[in-house]
TIMI-2910 file (N, C-alpha, C, CB; in pm, 1 decimal, decimal comma, always signed):
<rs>
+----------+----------+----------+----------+----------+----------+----------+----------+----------+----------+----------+----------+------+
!      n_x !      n_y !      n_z !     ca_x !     ca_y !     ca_z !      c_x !      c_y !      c_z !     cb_x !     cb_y !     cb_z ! resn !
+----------+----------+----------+----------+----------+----------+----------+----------+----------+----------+----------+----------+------+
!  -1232,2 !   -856,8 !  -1034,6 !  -1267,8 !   -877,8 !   -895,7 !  -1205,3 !   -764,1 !   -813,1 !  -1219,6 !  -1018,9 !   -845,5 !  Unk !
!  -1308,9 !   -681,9 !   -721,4 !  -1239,2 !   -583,3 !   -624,5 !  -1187,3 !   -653,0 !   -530,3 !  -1321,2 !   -480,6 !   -562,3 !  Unk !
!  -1112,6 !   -534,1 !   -478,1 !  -1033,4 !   -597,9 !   -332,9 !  -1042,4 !   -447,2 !   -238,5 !   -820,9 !   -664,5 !   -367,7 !  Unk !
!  -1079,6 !   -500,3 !    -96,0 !  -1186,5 !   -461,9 !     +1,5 !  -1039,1 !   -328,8 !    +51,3 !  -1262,5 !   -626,8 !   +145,9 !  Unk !
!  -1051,7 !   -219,4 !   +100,8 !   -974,9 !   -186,0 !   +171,8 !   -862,7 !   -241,3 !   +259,9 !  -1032,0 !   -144,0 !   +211,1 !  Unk !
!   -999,1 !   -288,5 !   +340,3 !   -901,8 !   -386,0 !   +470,4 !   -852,3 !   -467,5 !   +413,4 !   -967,6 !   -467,2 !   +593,3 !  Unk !
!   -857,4 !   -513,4 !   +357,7 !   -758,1 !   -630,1 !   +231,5 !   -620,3 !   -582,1 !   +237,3 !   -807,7 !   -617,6 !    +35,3 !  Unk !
!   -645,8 !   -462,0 !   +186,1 !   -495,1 !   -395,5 !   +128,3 !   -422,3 !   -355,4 !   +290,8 !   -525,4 !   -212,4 !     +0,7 !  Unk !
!   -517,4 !   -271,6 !   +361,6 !   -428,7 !   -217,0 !   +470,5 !   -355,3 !   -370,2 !   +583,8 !   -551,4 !    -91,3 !   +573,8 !  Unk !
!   -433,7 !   -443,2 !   +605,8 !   -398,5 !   -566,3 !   +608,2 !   -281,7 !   -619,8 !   +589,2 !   -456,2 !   -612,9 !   +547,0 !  Unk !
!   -284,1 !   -665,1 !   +452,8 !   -137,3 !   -706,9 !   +380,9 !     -5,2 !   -618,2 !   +423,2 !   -152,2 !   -687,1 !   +209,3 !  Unk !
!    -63,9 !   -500,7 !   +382,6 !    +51,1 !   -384,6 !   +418,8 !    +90,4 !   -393,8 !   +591,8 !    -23,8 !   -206,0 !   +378,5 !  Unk !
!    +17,5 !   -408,0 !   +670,9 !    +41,4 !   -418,8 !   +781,8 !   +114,4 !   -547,6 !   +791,1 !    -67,1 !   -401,2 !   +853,1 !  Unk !
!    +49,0 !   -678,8 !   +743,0 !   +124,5 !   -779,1 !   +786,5 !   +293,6 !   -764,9 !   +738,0 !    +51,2 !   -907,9 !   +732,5 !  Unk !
!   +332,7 !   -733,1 !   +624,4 !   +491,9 !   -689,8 !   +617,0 !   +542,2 !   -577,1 !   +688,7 !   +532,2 !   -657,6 !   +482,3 !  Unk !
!   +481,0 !   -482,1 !   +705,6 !   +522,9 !   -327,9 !   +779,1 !   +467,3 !   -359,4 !   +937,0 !   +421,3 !   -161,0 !   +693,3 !  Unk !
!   +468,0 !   -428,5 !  +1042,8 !   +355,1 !   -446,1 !  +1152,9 !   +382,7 !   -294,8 !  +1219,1 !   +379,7 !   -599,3 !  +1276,4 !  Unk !
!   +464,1 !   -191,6 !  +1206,9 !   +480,2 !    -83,0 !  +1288,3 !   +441,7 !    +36,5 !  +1191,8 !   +627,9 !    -76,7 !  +1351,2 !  Unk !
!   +387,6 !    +17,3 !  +1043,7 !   +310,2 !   +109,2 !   +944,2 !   +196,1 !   +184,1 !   +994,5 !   +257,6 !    +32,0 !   +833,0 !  Unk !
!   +182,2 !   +270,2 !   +955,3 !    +55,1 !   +334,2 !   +943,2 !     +5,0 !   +361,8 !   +860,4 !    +39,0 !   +413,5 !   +982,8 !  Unk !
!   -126,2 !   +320,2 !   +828,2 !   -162,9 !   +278,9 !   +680,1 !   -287,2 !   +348,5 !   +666,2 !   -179,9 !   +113,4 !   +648,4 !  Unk !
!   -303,2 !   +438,4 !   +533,1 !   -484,1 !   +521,2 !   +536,6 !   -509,1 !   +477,2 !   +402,4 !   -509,4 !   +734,1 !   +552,7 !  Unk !
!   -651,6 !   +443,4 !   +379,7 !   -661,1 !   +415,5 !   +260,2 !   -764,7 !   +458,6 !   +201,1 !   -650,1 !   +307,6 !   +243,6 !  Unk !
!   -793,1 !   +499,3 !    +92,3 !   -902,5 !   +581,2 !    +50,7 !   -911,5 !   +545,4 !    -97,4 !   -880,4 !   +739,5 !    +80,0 !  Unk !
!  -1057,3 !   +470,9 !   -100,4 !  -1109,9 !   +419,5 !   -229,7 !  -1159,3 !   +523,4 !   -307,1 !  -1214,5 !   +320,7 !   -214,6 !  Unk !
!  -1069,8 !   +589,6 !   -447,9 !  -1085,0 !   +720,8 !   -545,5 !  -1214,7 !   +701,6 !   -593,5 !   -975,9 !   +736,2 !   -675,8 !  Unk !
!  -1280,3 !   +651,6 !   -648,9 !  -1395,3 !   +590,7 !   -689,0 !  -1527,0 !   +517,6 !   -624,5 !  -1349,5 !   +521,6 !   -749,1 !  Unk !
!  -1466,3 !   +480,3 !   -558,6 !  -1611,2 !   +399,5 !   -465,4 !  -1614,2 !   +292,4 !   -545,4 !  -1787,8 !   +480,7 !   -458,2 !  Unk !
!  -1523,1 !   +212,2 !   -640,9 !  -1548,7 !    +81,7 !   -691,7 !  -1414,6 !    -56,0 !   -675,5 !  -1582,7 !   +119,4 !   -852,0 !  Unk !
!  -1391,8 !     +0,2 !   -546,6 !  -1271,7 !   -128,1 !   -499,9 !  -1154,0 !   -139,0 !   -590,9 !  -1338,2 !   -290,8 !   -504,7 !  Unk !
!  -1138,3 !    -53,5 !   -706,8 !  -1065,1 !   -104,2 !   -795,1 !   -920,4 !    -15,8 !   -754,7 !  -1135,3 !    -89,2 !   -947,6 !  Unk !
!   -977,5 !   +147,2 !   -752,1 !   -869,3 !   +239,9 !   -759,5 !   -838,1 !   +303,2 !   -623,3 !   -901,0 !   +345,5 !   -860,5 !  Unk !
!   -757,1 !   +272,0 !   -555,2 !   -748,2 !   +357,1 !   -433,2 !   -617,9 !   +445,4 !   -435,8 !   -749,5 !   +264,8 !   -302,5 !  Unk !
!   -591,0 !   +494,2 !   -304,7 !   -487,3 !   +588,9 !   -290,6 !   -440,2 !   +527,8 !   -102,5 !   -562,7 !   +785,5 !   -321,3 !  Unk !
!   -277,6 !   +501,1 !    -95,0 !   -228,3 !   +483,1 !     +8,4 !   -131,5 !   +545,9 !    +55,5 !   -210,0 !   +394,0 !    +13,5 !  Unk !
!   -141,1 !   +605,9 !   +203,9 !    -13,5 !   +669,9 !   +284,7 !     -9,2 !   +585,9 !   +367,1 !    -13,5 !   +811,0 !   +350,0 !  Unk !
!   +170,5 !   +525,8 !   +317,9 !   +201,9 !   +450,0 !   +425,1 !   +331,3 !   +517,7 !   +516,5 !   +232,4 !   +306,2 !   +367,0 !  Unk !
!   +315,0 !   +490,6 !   +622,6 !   +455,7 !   +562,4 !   +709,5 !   +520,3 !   +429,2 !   +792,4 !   +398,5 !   +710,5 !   +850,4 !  Unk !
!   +656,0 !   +362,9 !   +745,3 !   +685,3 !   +260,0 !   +810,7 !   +875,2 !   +278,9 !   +865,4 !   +639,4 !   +128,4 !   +701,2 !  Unk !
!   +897,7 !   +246,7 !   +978,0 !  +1055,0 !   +284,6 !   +984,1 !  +1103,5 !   +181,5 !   +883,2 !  +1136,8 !   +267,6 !  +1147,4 !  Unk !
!  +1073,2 !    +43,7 !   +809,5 !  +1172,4 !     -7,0 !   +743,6 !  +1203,2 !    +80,3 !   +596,5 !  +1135,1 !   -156,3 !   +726,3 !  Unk !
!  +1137,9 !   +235,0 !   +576,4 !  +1152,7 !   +234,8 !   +445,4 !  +1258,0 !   +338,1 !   +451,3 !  +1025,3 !   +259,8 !   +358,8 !  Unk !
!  +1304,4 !   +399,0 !   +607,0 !  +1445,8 !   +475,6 !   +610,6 !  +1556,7 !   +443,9 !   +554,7 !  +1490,5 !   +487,9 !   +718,4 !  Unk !
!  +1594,1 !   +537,2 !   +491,7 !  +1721,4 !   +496,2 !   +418,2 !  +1693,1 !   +437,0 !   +268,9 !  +1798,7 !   +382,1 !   +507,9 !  Unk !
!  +1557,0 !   +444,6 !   +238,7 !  +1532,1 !   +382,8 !    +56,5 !  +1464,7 !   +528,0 !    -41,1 !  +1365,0 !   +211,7 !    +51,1 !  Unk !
!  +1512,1 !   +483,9 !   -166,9 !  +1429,8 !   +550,6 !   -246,9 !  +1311,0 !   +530,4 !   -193,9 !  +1436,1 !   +518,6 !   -376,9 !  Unk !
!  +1244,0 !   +638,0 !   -300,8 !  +1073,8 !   +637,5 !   -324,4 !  +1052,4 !   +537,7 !   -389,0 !  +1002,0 !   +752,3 !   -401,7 !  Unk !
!  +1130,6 !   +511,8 !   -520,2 !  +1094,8 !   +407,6 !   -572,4 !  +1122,9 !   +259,5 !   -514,0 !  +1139,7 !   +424,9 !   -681,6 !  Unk !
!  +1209,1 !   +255,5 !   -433,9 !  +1219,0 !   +127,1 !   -327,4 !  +1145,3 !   +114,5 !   -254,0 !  +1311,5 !   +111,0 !   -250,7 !  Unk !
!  +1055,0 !   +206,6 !   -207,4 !   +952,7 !   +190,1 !    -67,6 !   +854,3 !   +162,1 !   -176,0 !   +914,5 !   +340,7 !    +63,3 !  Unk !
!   +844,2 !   +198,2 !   -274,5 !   +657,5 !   +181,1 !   -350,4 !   +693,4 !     +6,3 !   -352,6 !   +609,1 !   +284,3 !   -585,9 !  Unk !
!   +825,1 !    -47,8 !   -443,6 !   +841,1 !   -166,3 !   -462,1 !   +839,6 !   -266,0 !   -323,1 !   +957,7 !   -166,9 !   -537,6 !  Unk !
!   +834,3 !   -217,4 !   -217,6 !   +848,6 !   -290,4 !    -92,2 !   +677,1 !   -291,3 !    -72,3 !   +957,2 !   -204,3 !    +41,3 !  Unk !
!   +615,1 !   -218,1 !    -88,3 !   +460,1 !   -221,9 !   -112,6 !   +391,2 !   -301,8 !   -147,4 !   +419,8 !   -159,1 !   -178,3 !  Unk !
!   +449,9 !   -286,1 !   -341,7 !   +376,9 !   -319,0 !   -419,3 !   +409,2 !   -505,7 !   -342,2 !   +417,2 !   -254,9 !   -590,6 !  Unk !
!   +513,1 !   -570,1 !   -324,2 !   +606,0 !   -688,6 !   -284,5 !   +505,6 !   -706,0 !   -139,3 !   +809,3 !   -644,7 !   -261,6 !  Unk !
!   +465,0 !   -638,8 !    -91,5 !   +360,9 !   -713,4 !    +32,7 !   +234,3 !   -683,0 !     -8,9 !   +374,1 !   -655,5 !   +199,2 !  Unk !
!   +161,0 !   -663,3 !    -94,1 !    +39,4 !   -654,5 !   -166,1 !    +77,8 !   -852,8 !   -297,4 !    +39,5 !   -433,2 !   -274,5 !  Unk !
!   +196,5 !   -899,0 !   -273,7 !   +162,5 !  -1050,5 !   -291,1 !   +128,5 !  -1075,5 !   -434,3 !    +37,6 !  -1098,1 !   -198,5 !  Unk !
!   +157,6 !   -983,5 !   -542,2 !    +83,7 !  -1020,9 !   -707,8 !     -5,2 !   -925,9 !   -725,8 !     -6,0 !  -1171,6 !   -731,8 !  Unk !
!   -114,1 !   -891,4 !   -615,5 !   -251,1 !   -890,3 !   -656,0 !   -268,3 !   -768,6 !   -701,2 !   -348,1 !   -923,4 !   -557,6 !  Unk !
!   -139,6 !   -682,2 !   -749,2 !   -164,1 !   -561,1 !   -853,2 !   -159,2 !   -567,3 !   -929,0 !   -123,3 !   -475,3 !   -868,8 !  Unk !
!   -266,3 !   -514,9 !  -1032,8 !   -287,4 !   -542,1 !  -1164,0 !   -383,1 !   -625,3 !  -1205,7 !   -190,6 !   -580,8 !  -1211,1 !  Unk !
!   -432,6 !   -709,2 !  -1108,0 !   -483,8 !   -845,4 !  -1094,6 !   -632,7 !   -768,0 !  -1024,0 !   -370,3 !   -974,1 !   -983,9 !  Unk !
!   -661,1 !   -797,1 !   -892,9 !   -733,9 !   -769,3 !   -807,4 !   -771,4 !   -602,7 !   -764,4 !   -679,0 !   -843,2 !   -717,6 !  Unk !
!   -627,3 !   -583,6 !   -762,5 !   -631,4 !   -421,4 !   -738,5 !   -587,8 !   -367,8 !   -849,5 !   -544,8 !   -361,7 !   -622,3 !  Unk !
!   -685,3 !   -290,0 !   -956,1 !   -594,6 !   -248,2 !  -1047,3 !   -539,9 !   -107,5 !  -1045,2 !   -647,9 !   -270,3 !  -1161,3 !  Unk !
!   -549,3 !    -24,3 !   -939,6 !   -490,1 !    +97,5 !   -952,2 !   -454,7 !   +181,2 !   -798,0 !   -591,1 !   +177,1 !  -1046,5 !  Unk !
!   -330,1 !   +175,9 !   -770,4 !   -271,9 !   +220,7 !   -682,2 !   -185,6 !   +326,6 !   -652,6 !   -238,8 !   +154,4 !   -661,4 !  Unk !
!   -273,3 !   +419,4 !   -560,8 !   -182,5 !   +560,3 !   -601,1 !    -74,2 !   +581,6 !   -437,8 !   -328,7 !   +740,6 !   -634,6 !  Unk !
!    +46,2 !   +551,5 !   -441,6 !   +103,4 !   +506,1 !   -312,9 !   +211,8 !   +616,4 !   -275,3 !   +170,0 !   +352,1 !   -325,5 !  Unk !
!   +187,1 !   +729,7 !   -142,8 !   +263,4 !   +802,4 !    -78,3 !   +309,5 !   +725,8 !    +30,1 !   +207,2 !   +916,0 !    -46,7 !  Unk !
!   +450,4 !   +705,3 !    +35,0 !   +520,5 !   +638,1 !   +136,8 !   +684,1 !   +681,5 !   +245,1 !   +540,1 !   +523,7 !    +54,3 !  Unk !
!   +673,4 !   +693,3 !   +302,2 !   +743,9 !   +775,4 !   +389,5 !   +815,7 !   +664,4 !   +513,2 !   +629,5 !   +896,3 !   +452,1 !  Unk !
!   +945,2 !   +719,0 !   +583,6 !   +981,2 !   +719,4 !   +699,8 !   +902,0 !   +799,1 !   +831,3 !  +1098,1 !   +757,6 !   +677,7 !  Unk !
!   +937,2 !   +756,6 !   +919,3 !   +865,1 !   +837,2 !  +1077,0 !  +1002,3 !   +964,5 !  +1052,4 !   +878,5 !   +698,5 !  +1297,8 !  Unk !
!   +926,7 !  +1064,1 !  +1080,1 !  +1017,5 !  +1191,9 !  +1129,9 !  +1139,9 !  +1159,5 !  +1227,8 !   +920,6 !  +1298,3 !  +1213,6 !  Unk !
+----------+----------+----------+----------+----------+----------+----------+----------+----------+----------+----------+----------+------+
</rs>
């Protein structure tokens, strides 16, 4: 089962509400996308802590619904 863009930017917004979120489906088949997120809670974390704060407001549905997520994530300048 795909899962819609706004699905994802959504979710991500509802944990990040001050994110900025772009999302771009690699394929055109809901499955594989690519996300830049820019949120102040991820100042001060690894890379690998901000993907896991992600993957943790995306709720399970990786692996599941969304199976492939390519995630650039950042602090505000």
């Amino acid at each position: 089962m795909a899962m819609a863009a706004t699905e994802i930017e959504q979710m991500i917004k509802e944990a990040f509400p001050d994110a900025t979120v772009e999302i771009q489906d690699l394929r055109g088949d809901g499955d594989h996308y690519a996300a830049i997120v820019t949120s102040s809670a991820f100042k001060g974390k690894s890379r690998v802590q901000q993907h896991q704060m992600v993957y943790a407001a995306l709720k399970g549905k990786m692996g599941g619904q969304l199976h492939a997520l390519a995630l650039t994530t950042s602090a505000p300048a």
